[in-house]
N, C-alpha and C positions, 0 to 999 in steps of 0.2 A: 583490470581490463586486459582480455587478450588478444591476439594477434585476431580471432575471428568478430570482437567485437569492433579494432581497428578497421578491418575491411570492409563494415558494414556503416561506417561514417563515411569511406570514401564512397561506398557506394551508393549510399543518399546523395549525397552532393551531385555527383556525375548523372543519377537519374533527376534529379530535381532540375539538371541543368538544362535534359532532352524535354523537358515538359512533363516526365512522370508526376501523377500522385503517389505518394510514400507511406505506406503506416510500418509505424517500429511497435515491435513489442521486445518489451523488457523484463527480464524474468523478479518478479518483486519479493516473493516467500516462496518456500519450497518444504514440506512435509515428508519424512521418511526419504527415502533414497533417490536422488533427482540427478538425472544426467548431468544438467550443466547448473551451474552456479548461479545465485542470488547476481543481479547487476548484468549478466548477461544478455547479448542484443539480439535483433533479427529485424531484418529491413524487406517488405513484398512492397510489390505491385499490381496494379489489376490484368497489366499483362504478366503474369505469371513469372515476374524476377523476382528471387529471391539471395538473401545475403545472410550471412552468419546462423545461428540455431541455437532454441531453446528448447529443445529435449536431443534430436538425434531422432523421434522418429513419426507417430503419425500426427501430432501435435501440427506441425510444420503443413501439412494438405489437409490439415481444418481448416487452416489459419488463411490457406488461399482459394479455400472454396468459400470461405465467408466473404474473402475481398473482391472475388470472382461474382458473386453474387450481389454484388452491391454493399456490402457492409462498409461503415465509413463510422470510429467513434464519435465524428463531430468537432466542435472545441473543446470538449470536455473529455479528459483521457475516461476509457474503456476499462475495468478491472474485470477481468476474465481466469475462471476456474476451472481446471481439469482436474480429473480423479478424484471426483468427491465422493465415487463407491466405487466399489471396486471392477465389479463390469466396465465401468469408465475408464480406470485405469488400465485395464487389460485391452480395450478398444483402444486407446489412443498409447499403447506400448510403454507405459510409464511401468515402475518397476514396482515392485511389490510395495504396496502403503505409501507409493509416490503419491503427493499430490504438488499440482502445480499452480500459481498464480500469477498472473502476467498482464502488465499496465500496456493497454494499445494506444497507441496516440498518434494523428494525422501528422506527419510534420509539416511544419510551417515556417515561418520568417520567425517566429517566436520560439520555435521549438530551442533554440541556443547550441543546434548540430553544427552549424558550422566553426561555433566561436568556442567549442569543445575540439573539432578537428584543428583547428590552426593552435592550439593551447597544445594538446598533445605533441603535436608536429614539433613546438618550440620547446619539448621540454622540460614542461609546466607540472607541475601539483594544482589538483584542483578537485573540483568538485560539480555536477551539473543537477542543478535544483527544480523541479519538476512540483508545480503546484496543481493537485490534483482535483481542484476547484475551478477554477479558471484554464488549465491549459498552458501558462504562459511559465518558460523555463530562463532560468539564466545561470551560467559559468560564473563561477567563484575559486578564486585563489588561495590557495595553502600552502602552511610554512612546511607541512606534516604529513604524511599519510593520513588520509581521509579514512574511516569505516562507512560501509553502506547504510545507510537508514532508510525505513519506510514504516510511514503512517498513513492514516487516512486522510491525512490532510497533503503529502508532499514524500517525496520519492527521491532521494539525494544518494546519486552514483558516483562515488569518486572513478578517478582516472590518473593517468601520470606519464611521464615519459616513456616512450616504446622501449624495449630492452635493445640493446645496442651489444656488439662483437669488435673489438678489433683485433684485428689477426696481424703480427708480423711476418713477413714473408708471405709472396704470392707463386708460389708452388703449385705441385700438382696435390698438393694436401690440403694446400688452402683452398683450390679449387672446390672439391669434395665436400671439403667443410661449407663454404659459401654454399652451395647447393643445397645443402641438407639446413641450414641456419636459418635462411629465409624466409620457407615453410613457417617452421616455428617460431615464427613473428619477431626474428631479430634483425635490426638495419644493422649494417655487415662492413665496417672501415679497414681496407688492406694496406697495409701501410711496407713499401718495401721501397727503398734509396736506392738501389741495384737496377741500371740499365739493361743488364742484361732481362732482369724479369720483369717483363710488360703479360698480362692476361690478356690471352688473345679472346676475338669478338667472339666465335666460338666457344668459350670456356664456359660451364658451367654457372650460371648469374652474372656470367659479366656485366652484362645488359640493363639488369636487372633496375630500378630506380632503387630499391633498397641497399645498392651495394655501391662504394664510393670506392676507389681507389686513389691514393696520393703516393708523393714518391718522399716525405720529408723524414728527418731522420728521425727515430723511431722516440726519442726523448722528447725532443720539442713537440710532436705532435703528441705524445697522450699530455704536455702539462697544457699545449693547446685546448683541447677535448674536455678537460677536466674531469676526470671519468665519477660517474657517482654511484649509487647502490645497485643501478638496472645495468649493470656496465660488466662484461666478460673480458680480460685482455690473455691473449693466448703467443707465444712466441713460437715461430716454428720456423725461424730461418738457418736452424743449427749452425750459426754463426756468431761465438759466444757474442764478439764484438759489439754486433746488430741486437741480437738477444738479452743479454745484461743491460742494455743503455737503454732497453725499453722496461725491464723488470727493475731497475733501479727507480724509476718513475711509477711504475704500476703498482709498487707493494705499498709508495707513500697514499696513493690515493683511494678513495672511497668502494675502489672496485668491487663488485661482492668474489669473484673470482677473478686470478691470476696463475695460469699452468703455462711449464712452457715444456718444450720436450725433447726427449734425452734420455740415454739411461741412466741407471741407478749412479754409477762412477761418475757419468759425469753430471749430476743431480747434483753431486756431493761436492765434484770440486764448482758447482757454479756456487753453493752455497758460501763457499768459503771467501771465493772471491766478495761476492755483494757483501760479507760479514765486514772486509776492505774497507769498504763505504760505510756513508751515515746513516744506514739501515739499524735498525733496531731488533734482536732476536727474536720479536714477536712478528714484528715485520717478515721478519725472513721467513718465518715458519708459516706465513698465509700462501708461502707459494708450494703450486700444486705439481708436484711435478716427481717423478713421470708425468705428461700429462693424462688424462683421461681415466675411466674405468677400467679393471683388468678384466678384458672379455677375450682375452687372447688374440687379440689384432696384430694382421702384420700387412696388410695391404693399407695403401692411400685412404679407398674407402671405409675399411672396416678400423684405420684409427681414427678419422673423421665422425665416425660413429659413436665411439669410445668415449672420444672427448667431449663430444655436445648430451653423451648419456652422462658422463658427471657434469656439465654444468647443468644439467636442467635439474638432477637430481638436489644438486645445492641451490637452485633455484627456488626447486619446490619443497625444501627443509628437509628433505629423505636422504640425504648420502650417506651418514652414515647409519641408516637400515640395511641401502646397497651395499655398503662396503662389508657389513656384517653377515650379509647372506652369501656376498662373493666369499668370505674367507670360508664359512658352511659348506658352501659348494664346494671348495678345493678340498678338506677335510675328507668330505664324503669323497670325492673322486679318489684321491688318495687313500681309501678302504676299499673300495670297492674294484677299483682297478691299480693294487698295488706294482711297484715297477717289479718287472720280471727279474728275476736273478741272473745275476753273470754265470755264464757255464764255467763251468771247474778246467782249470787251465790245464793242459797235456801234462802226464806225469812226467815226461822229459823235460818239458819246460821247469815241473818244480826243483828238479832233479839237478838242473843246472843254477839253481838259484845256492 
């Protein structure tokens, strides 16, 4: 589940609350090349709100000229086909040999969306069971990452805790970061002890409900937090102090990423220090740091960039593809625009050597 499928439980809720009717469609099987993913949501109404998407293109104004028009699955979810020739496909912009299929369903006090949204909110591993006979859905618990399944009889979308950031130090880096993070469906923990740095209302997500600020010291809050696989922690208060007492904490735990930032020198001597401690060299070597992609950043925003471009890339299993087409990249640049030669020094100058 991602960030646009999130949005689209909060936004049943909030319409369910003004009085709207609601139909979700879910994207169930998918044939050849399909914008968005099996489990994927979308929530309309007959006033013309819509939320999240299941292709990206005309899919989306069928779907609300049918609800426009009266369309209603009833109790009994709706299995609906796109692209079953290819004229079809080409009318509703799916992509070459895409075909699409997608379970409609009225929601209701049974549909199990809210006891999905508050499960997610908390956390949870889970799963949301959708009997395609009856209509009637309920939320189950897991020890495990769930797989999607769909039969003819039942429609089971796992789900799990939103992906989470906490950032040490609230800078004008974190700022940037916060900004760009949120978007990308992560709730956002700034963690800085320092009076002097308070994020003004002004600030980019300050506001935000995704984004928390605390002031506790940077150890006690991540063994607080208990960070788990959906968990990014990032130090950027160039203050080894600050910095180390939260990366001493963050490499013991579950985190799937830990970068903190810094150059190369001092990459090396923070290494040395946490070797100090109870750290384990395996531990040690999960921290990422420099932090971020080398995309040649040197501003606020462009390493706020950098950085959430390699966690997303270890997020989504690719880093090292990126990191292997970044060294490609330098390679070639380094042929194709070699460094220029030094001019030949004055023959007086050699003259006096």
């Amino acid at each position: 589940m991602d960030v646009l499928d999130a949005e689209v439980l909060d936004a049943v809720s909030r319409w369910q609350s003004q009085g709207d009717e609601v139909l979700l469609a879910t994207v169930a099987r998918t044939w050849g090349s399909a914008p968005r993913p099996v489990g994927a949501m979308m929530a309309l109404t007959a006033r013309c709100r819509v939320a999240g998407s299941v292709s990206g293109g005309c899919i989306e104004d069928d779907l609300l000229a049918k609800v426009a028009n009266g369309f209603r699955p009833g109790i009994r979810p709706h299995v609906q086909t796109y692209g079953l020739t290819a004229d079809e496909a080409h009318r509703f912009g799916l992509p070459c040999g895409g075909t699409l299929e997608l379970i409609l369903e009225s929601v209701s006090r049974h549909s199990a969306l809210d006891a999905m949204r508050a499960a997610i909110n908390a956390g949870q591993l889970g799963t949301r069971e959708l009997d395609l006979r009856t209509g009637q859905a309920c939320v189950q618990r897991v020890a495990q990452p769930a797989a999607f399944s769909y039969t003819p009889e039942r429609l089971s979308v796992p789900f799990g805790p939103r992906w989470r950031i906490i950032v040490i130090g609230d800078g004008q880096l974190t700022r940037h970061l916060t900004a760009m993070a949120v978007p990308l469906g992560y709730q956002v923990v700034i963690c800085d002890p320092r009076e002097i740095h308070e994020m003004a209302d002004d600030a980019p997500g300050a506001l935000s409900p995704h984004v928390t600020r605390v002031s506790e010291m940077p150890d006690d809050l991540i063994v607080s937090l208990r960070p788990d696989g959906n968990t990014a922690i990032v130090a950027l208060t160039h203050d080894p102090k600050l910095d180390d007492m939260a990366l001493l904490e963050a490499l013991k735990s579950d985190a799937f990423y830990v970068g903190a930032i810094g150059s190369h020198r001092n990459q090396a001597s923070r290494r040395e220090r946490l070797a100090m401690f109870d750290l384990t060299p395996p531990q040690i070597e999960r921290l990422h740091g420099p932090v971020g992609l080398r995309l040649g950043a040197r501003t606020p925003p462009e390493i706020a960039l950098a950085i959430l471009a390699e966690i997303t890339a270890l997020r989504n299993g690719t880093l090292g593809v990126v990191r292997t087409l970044g060294t490609l990249g330098d390679t070639m640049r380094r042929c194709t625009h070699p460094p220029a030669c030094e001019p030949n020094p004055p023959a007086a100058l050699v003259r006096s050597k």
